[in-house]
C-alpha positions as CSV (number, residue, x, y, z in Angstrom):
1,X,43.8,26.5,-6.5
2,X,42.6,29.4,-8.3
3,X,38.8,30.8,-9.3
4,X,38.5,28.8,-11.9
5,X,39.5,25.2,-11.0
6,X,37.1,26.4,-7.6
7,X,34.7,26.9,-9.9
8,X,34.8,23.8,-12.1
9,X,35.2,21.9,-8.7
10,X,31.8,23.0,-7.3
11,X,30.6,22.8,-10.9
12,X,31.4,19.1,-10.8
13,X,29.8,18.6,-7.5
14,X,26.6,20.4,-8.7
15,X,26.4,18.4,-11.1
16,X,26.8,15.3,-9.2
17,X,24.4,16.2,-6.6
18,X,21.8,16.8,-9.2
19,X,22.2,13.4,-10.4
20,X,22.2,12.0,-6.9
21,X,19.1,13.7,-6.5
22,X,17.7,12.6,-9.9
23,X,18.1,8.8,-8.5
24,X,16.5,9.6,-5.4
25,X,13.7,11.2,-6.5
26,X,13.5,7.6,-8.8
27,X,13.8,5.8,-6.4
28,X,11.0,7.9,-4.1
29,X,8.5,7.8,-6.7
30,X,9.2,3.8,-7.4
31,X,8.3,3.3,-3.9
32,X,5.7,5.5,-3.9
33,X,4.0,3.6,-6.7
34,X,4.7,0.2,-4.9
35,X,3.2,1.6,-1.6
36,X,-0.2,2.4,-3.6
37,X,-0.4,-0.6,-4.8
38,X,0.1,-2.7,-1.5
39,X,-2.8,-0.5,-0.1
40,X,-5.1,-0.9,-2.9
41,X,-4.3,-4.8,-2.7
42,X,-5.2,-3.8,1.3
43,X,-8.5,-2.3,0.6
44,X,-9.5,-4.8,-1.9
45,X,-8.6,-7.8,1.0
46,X,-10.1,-5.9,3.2
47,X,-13.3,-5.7,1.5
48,X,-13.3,-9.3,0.8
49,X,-13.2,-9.4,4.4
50,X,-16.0,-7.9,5.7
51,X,-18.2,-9.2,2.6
52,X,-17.1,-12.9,4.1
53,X,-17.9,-11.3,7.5
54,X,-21.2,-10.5,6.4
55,X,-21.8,-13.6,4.4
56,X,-20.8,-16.2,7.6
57,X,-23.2,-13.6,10.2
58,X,-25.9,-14.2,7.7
59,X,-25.1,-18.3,7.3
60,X,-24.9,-18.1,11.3
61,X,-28.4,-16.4,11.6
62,X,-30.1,-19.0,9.2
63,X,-28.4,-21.6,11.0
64,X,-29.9,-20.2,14.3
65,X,-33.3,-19.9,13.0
66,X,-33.2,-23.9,11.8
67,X,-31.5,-25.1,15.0
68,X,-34.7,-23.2,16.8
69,X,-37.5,-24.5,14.5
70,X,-36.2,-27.9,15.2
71,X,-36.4,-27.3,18.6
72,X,-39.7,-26.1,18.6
73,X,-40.7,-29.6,16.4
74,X,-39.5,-32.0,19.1
């Protein structure tokens, strides 16, 4: 081989690598994207979450004060 088909050989491969790593990078960012979106999904369930959580301790505490006053009634 000489110099120049060396050359043009790792040329080629250069160029192919930056490609490769072109997609990659792609591919990284697609994910990327994807992965922010699951956790805002997350943190929007998860708020949901502790609202109902909220929501059923206050339904509990109002049921706790009727089952008392009855109680006290009979």
């Amino acid at each position: 081989m000489t110099s120049e088909s060396d050359t043009a050989l790792i040329a080629g491969q250069l160029a192919e690598l930056t490609n490769e790593v072109a997609e990659l990078t792609k591919q990284l960012n697609r994910l990327l994207e994807r992965a922010k979106d699951a956790e805002a999904r997350a943190d929007v369930q998860q708020e949901r979450i502790d609202l109902a959580a909220r929501e059923l301790g206050e339904v509990s505490a109002r049921l706790q004060a009727a089952a008392n006053a009855l109680r006290e009634s009979i």
